[in-house]
RODO-2510 file (C-alpha; in nm, 4 decimals, decimal comma):
residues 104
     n   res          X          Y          Z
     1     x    -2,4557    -1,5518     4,9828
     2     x    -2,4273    -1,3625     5,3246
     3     x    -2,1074    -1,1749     5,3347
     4     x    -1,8274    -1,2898     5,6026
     5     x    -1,7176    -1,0326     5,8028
     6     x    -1,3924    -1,0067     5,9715
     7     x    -1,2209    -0,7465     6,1898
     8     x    -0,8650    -0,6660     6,1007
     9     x    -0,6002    -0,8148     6,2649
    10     x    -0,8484    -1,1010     6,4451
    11     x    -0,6651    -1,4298     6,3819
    12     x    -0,8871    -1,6500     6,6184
    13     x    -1,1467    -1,7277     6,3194
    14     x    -1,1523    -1,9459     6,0605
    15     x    -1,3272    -1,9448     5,7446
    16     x    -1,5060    -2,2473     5,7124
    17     x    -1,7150    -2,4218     5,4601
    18     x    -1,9046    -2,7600     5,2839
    19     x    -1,7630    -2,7997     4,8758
    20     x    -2,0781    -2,8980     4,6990
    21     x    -2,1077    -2,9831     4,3734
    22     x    -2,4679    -2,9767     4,2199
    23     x    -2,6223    -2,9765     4,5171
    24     x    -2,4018    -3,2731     4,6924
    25     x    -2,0758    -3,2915     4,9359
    26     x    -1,7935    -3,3374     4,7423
    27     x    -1,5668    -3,5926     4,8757
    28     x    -1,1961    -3,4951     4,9011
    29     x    -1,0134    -3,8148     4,9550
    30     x    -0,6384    -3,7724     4,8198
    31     x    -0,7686    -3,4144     4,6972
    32     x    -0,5865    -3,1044     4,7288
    33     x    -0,7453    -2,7881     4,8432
    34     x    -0,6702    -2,4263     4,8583
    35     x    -0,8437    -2,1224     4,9776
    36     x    -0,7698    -1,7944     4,7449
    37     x    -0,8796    -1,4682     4,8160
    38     x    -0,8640    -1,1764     4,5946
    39     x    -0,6397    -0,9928     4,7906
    40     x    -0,3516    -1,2118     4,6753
    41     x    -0,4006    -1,4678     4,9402
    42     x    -0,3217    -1,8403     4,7951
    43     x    -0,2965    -2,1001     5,0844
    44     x    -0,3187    -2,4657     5,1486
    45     x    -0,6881    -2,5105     5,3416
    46     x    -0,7514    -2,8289     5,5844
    47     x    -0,9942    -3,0785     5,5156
    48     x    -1,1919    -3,1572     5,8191
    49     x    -1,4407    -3,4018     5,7189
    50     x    -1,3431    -3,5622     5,3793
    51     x    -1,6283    -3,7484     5,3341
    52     x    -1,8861    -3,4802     5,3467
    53     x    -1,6687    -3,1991     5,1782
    54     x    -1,6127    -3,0222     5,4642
    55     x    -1,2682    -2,7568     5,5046
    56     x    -1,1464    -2,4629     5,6527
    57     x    -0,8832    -2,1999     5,6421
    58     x    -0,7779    -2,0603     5,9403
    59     x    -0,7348    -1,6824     5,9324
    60     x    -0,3938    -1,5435     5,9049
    61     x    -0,2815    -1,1840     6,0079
    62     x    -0,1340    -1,0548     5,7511
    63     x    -0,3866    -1,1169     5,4432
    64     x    -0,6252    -0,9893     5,6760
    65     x    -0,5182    -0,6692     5,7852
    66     x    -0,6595    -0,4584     5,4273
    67     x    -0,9658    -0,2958     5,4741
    68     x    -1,2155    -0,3201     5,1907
    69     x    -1,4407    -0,5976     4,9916
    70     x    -1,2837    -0,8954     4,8296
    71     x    -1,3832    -1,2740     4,6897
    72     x    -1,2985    -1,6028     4,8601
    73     x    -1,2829    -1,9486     4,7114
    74     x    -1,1860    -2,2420     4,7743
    75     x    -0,9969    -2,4549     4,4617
    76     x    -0,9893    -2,8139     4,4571
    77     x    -0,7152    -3,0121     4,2708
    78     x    -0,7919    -3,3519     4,1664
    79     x    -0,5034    -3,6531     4,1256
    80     x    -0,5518    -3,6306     3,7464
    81     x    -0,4378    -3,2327     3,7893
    82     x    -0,7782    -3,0644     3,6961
    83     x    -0,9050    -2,8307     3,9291
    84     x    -1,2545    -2,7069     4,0249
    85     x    -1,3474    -2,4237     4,2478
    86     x    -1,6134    -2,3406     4,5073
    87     x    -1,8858    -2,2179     4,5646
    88     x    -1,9489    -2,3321     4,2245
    89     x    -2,0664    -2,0372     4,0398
    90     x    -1,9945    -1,7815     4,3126
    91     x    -1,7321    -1,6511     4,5206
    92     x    -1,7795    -1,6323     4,8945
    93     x    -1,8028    -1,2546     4,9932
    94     x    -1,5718    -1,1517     5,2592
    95     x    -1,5990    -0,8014     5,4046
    96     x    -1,2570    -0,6574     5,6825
    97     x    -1,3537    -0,3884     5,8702
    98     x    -1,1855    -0,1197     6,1890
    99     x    -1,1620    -0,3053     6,4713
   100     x    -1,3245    -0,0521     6,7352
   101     x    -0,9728     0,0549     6,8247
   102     x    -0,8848     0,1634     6,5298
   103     x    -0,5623    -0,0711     6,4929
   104     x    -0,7971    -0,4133     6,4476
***
């Protein structure tokens, strides 16, 4: 999986992406979703398209602003309470780098 870069301190992205489950859209009618980062980031995402599976988190300042590698997912909760994440079987690899003035 190609690794999403992001300069620190941009907050006009978003982080965008289609839940599939074996190969297929998962619909997210009356489903919950979060994105979670491992940075300690844990925050309700939107569901654009529930039909086709399609969400997005829209990139906030201040879980943004460490420099380094981390993990992204997205975790889907179900109205029976179980939960499944995606990318199933992967994490989505997120890279924040120096803005070219040093201050993002």
């Amino acid at each position: 999986m190609k690794t999403l870069v992001i300069k620190k301190g941009d907050t006009g992205e978003a982080i965008t992406a289609v839940l599939k489950r074996k190969g297929k859209a998962e619909k997210l009618t009356n489903k919950t979703v979060k994105f979670c980062m491992s940075n300690g980031l844990e925050a309700y995402a939107q569901v654009i398209d529930a039909e086709n599976g399609i969400v997005m988190y829209p990139i906030e300042d201040t879980f943004f602003n460490e420099l380094g590698f981390f993990s992204g997912e997205f975790k889907v909760t179900y109205e029976d309470g179980r939960v499944l994440s995606f990318p199933d079987g992967d994490f989505i690899p997120i890279r924040i780098i120096e803005g070219a003035d040093g201050n993002g």
